[in-house]
N, C-alpha and C positions, 0 to 999 in steps of 0.2 A: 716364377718365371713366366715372363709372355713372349709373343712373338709379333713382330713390326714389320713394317715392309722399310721404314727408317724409323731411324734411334737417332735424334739430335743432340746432339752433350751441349750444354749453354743455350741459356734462356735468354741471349742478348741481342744486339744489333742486330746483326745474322740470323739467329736462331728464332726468335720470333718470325722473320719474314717468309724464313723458309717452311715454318709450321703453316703459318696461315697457306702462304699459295700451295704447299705438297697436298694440304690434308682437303684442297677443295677440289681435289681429284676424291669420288665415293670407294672408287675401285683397291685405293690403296691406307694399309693405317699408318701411322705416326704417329710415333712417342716423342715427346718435348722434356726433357728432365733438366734442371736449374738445380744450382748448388744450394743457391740463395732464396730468399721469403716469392712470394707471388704477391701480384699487385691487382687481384681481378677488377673488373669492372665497379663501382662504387664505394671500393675498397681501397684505393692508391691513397695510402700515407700524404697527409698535409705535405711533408719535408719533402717530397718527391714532386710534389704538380706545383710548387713554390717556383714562380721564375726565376727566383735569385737561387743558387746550387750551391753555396757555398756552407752551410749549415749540415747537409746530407755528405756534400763529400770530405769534410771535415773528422764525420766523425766515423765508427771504426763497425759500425751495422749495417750500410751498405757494400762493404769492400772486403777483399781480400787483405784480413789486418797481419797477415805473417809475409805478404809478397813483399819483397824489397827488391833495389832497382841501385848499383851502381852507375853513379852520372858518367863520369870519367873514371881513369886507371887507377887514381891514387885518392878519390872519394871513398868517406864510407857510406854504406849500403842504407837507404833510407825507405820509407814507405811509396810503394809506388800505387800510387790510387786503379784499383781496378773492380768495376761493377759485379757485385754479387747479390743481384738479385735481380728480379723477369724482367726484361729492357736493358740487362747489365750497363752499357755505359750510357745508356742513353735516358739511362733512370739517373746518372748523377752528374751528368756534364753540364757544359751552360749549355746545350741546347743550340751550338752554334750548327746553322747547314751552308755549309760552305762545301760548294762542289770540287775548287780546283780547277785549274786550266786545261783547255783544248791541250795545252801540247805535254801535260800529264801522262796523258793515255796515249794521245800519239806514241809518246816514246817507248809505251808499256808496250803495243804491239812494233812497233820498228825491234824491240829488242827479243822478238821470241813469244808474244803473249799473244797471239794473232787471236782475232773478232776481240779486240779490248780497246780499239783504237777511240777517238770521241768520236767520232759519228758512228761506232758503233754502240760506245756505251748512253750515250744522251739519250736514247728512247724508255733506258730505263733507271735514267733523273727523270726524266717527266712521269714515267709510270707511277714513282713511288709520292712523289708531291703533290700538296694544292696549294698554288702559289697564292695566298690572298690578293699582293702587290701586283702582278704580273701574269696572271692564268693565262693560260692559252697559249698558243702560237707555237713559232718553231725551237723552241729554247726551253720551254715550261709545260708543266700539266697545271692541269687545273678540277680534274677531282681523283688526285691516289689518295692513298693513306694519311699522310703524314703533312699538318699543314703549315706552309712557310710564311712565315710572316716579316716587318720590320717597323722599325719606327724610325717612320721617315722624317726629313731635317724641320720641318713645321713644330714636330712634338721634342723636337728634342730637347733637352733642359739647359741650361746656362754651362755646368761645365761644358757640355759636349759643343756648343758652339764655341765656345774659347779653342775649345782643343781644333777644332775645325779650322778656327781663325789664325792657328800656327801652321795647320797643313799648308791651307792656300798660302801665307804669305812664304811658304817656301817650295812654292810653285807646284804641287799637287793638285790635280786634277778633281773635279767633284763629281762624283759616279754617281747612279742610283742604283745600280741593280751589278753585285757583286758577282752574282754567278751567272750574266748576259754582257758584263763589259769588261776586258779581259786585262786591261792598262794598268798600268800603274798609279793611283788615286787612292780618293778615302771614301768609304761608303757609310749608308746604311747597313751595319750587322742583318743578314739573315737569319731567322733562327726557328727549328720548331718550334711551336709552341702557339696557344689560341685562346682567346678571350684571357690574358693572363697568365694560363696555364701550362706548364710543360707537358709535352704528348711526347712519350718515350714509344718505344717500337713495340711495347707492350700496350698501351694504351692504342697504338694504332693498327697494328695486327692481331693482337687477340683480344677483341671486341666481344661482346653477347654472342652474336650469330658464331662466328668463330669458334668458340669455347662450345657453344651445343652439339657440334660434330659428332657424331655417334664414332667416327673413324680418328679423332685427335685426343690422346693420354695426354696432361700438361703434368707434371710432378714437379715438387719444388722442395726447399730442403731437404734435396738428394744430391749428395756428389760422386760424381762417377771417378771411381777408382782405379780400373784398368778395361782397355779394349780387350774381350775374348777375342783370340787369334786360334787359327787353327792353322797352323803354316803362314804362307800369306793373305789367306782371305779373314778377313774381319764379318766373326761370327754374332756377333753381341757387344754389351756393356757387362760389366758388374758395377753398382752402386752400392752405396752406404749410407743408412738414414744416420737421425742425429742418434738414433736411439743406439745405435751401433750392428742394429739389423742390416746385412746383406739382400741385395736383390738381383737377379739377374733380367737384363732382358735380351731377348735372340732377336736380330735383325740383318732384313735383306742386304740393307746397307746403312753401316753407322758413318753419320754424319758429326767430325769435331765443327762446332761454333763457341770453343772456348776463349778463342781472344788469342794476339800473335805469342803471348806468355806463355799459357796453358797447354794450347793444341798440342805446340810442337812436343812439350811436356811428357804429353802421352803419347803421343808417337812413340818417344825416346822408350818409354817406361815398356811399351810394345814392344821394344827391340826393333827400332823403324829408327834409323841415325845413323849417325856416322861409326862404322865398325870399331874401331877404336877405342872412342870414349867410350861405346856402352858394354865393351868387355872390360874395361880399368871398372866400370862400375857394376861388376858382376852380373851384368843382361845378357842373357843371349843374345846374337846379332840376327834377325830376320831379314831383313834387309835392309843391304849399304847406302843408306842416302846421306852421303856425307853434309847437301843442303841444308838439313835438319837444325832448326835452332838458328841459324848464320843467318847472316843480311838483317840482323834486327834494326831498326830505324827509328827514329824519333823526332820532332824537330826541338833543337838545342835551344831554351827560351831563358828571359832574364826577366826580374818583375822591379818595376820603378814603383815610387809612390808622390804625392805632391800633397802638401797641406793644403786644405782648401778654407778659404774662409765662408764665412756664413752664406753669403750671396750664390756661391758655389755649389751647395751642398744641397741631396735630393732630400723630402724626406722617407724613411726608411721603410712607410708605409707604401711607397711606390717599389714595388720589388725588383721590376726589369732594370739593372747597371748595367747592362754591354750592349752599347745600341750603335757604336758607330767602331769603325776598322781601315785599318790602309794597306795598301801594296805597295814597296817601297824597291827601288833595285840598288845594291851594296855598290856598285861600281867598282868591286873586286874583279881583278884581271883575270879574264878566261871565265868568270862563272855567270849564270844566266841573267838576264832583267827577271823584276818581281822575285825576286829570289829572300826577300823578309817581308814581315807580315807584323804587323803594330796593333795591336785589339786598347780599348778601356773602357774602363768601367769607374762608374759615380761614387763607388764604395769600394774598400779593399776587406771586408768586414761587414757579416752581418751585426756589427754591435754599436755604442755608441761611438766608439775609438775610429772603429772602420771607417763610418761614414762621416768624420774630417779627413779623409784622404783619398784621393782619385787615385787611380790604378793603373799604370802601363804595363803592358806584356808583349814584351819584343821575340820573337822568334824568328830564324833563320829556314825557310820554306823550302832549300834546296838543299839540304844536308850531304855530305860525301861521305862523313862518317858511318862506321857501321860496326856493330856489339852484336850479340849471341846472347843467346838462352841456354841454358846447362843443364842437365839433375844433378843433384846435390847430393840425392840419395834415391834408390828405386824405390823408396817408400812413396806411395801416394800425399800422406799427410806433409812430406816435409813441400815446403816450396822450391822452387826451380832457382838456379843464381841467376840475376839478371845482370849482363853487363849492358848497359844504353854506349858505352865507349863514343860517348860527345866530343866534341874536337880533339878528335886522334887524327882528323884530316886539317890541317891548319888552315885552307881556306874557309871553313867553318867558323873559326875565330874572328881572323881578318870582317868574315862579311858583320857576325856579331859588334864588333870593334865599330865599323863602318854606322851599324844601327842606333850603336848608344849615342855616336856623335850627332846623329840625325835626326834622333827622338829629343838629344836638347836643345839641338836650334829651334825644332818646333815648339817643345815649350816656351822656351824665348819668346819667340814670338805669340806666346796664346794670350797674352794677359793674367794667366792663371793667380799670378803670385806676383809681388813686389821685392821677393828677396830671392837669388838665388839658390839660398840654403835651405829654401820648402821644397824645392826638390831632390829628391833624395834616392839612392838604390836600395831596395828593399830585399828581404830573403825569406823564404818558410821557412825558415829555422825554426828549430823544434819551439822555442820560447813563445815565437807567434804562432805556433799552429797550436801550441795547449791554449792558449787564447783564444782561439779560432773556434775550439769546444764549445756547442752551446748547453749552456747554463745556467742557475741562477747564480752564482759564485762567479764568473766569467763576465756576466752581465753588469753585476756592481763592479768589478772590478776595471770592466772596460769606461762604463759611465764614469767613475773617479778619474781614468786616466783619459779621457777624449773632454774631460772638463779643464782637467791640465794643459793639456795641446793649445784651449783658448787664453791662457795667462801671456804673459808679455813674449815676446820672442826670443829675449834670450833662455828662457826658464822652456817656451816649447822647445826649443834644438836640443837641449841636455837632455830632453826626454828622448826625443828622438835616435840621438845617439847613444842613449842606453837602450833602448829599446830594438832598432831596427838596423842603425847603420853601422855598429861598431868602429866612430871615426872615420867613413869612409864621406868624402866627400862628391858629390859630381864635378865641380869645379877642377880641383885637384885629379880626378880619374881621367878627362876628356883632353887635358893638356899634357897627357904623360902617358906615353905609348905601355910601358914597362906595366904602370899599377893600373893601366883599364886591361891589361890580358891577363894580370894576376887575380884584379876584381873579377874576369870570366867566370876563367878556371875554378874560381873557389864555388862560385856562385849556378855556375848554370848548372839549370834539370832539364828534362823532359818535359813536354804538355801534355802527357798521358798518350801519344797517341803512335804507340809499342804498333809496331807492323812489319811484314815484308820474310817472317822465320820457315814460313812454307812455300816461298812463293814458287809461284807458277812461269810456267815456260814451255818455251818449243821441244819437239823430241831428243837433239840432238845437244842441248841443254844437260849438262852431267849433273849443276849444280844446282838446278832447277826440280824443287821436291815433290811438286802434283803438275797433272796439265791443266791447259787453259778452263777445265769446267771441275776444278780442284779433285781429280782422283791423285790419290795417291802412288806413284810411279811405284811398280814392283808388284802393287800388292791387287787382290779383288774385293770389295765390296765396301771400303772405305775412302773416305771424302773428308776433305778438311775446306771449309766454305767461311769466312774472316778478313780480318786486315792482315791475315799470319799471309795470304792468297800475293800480297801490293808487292810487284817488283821493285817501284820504289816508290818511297813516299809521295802523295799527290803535295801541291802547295794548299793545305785545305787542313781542316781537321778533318779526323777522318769518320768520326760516324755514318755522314751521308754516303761517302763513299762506300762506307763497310754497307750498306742498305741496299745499294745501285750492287755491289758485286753478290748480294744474296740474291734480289731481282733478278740478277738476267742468268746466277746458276740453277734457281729455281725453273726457269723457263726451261733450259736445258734440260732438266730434268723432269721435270712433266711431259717436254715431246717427247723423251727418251721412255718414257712410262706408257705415254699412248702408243707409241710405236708397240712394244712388248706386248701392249693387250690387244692390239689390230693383227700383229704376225709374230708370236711368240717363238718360231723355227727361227724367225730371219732376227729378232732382235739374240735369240742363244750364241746367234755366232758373230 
């Protein structure tokens, strides 16, 4: 047993940011504990600083391989990719930094999250970045942590000017700078990442100097099992190594940074939930937050693919595929502009198969829809049910619907292909994601089948449609209201980006489960600091966001720290 002034749970997003800036106060310690491996300094795995991500999140040593994630009602339950290990997700995403729009956070604080508004939160997007493209001024930093970069349209390769050439001809706007131009257009991808390399929040916050802190514990292959409670104040952790050893540690205040999945998790497991389900689940109830686990969020995404012929195609030795993005508005009645969001990439596949096929990934940026987190069981070990409950709001679909039909006019017009039928709806079905394994068995497997793909055309399509599309055509979906909302529903997941289970709010907010500097409502000495925090989804992925909401709780709590050490009477009360 030791004793902390904070106990962090999750080594990710969050949890890194809030290690570094807590522990560069001398006066106070900090314990950091990760479920998953550590990445220290000279040490970060080739598959992790690899710009291309699809290899690491592919396979089942970065992640949580028991989480599973219900898309819709009547889906079964499939693997829902979540980072387990130092940088959690920011160790296996693409590294995309997409802030989200001004009226994001406007809306966060209009509805209750007061000081979250964007001119409050942009001081710290600029803190935590160095923009290569753009440093300085009033929009950007230019020496935090975390460096942003792009590749801008000079370098771009021949798909990505095709795909360019279907934007503009369907009157798309050409941005440079996606997190300073707020319209509707196609850009430059933002992404961390530097000289090639991905910089997770591990790599940017627990650096050398960082890690030498006489006052910062990092533990890693420990997962914490349950919050010590003592009534309402949160007294501790207990963890458990691999070895099956027990640890406790006692803290001033335990801070969850487990991710929107997780936190609420152990809140529940705490007996911190809605009174109901956690007595059906044999927990005592501590306190009613019936918030607990609800408003989970996601943006509802669909993945295309297009044969690319040779000219097209990058080679594999170049790792960066997602360098260009758009902002699209559904023209769905009543819902916002910019409300979808269109990403690709040069490769669908790190194998040979992969890279004959460009990649589209369509998602819906303003979701309505909203799913919950559950326990399953008050065991630690077992996992939480995830329902994502994706188009349970219909205009969710409708905008979906709207996107397919607009992402093929723009093929249309890219030149990409000379037949129709190379383009194609794609799925991570279990069959391509065992492919997706990398391997030597995988490898040959995929080279024999991506040498097939170059045989005559009618010999690729039967590949393809046993492979990927199960007879489904785009032709046939885009002209037929009935089988493109039937191709949805079967079809759409998540883009990993689980948010919104704890979120934060005003006082007088019932359903609102921390305030605005994530404590936990009810209780003392516990904080839940994450994406679990996002009232509602930004139109962004949310990593950087989840970075910016660690940044400015951390500040809060440092002046909250120096207050206590300057007037210790005046901060007790």
């Amino acid at each position: 047993m030791d004793r902390f002034d904070y106990v962090i749970v999750g080594g990710g997003s969050a949890g890194c940011v809030l290690a570094h800036r807590l522990s560069a106060e001398p006066s106070v310690r900090v314990a950091l504990i990760e479920a998953g491996a550590d990445t220290p300094p000279g040490a970060v795995p080739a598959a992790i600083l690899d710009s291309y991500p699809m290899p690491v999140f592919c396979g089942d040593t970065y992640i949580w391989p028991d989480l599973k994630a219900k898309a819709t009602q009547h889906a079964a339950p499939r693997v829902y990719e979540q980072g387990r290990v130092m940088g959690g997700g920011s160790s296996i995403n693409v590294q995309s930094a997409n802030r989200g729009l001004p009226r994001d956070y406007d809306e966060w604080a209009a509805n209750g999250a007061e000081g979250w508004s964007w001119r409050e939160v942009l001081p710290y997007f600029r803190k935590l970045e160095r923009d290569v493209n753009f440093p300085g001024g009033e929009l950007h930093g230019s020496d935090g942590p975390v460096p942003i970069r792009r590749i801008m349209p000079n370098d771009w390769p021949a798909f990505c000017r095709a795909f360019a050439k279907g934007l503009r001809a369907n009157g798309f706007a050409e941005l440079q700078d996606q997190n300073g131009e707020f319209g509707d257009g196609f850009f430059p991808g933002a992404f961390s990442n530097i000289d090639d390399k991905r910089v997770s929040t591990a790599i940017a916050y627990l650096d050398e100097a960082t890690r030498k802190r006489p006052n910062l514990s990092i533990y890693s292959n420990l997962r914490v099992e349950r919050i010590v409670m003592e009534g309402a104040t949160a007294r501790g952790v207990v963890a458990i190594a691999a070895n099956g050893e027990r640890v406790r540690f006692d803290a001033g205040e335990v801070v969850l940074s487990a991710g929107a999945l997780q936190s609420p998790a152990m809140l529940m497991r705490a007996g911190i939930g809605d009174a109901h389900q956690l007595v059906a689940m044999g927990i005592p109830c501590t306190v009613d937050l019936p918030g607990v686990g609800r408003n989970l969020q996601d943006h509802p995404s669909l993945t295309f693919c297009h044969f690319l012929e040779p000219r097209f195609r990058m080679p594999l030795a170049r790792r960066r595929a997602s360098m260009m993005a758009a902002r699209m508005s559904s023209g769905v009645a009543g819902c916002d502009e910019s409300d979808l969001y269109l990403s690709s990439a040069t490769r669908a596949a790190w194998h040979a198969l992969g890279n004959r096929l460009g990649l589209f990934f369509l998602w819906c940026n303003r979701p309505y829809s909203r799913g919950c987190v559950q326990l399953a069981s008050p065991d630690a070990a077992v996992a939480p049910r995830v329902d994502l409950n994706l188009l349970d709001d219909e205009r969710d679909l409708q905008r979906l619907a709207a996107g397919v039909r607009m992402l093929a006019r723009i093929v249309d017009a890219s030149g990409l292909g000379r037949d129709s039928r190379d383009f194609f709806p794609a799925a991570f079905s279990p069959r391509v994601k065992a492919l997706s394994n990398v391997g030597e068995g995988n490898a040959l497997l995929t080279s024999i089948l991506g040498a097939l793909l170059d045989t005559p055309a009618p010999l690729r399509r039967l590949l393809i449609e046993r492979f990927f599309t199960r007879g489904l055509k785009m032709t046939s979906l885009i002209h037929d209201d009935r089988a493109l909302a039937d191709f949805i529903r079967a079809n759409v997941f998540g883009v990993w980006h689980a948010s919104g289970t704890c979120r934060m709010g005003g006082a007088q907010d019932c359903d609102a489960v921390t305030d605005t500097e994530g404590r936990v409502r009810g209780t003392r000495g516990l904080r839940v600091v994450d994406a679990s925090l996002m009232p509602r989804l930004p139109s962004a992925n949310t990593n950087i966001p989840t970075i910016m909401i660690a940044e400015k709780i951390a500040d809060a709590m440092v002046a909250q720290q120096r207050a206590s050490v300057a007037s210790p009477h005046a901060a007790a009360h």
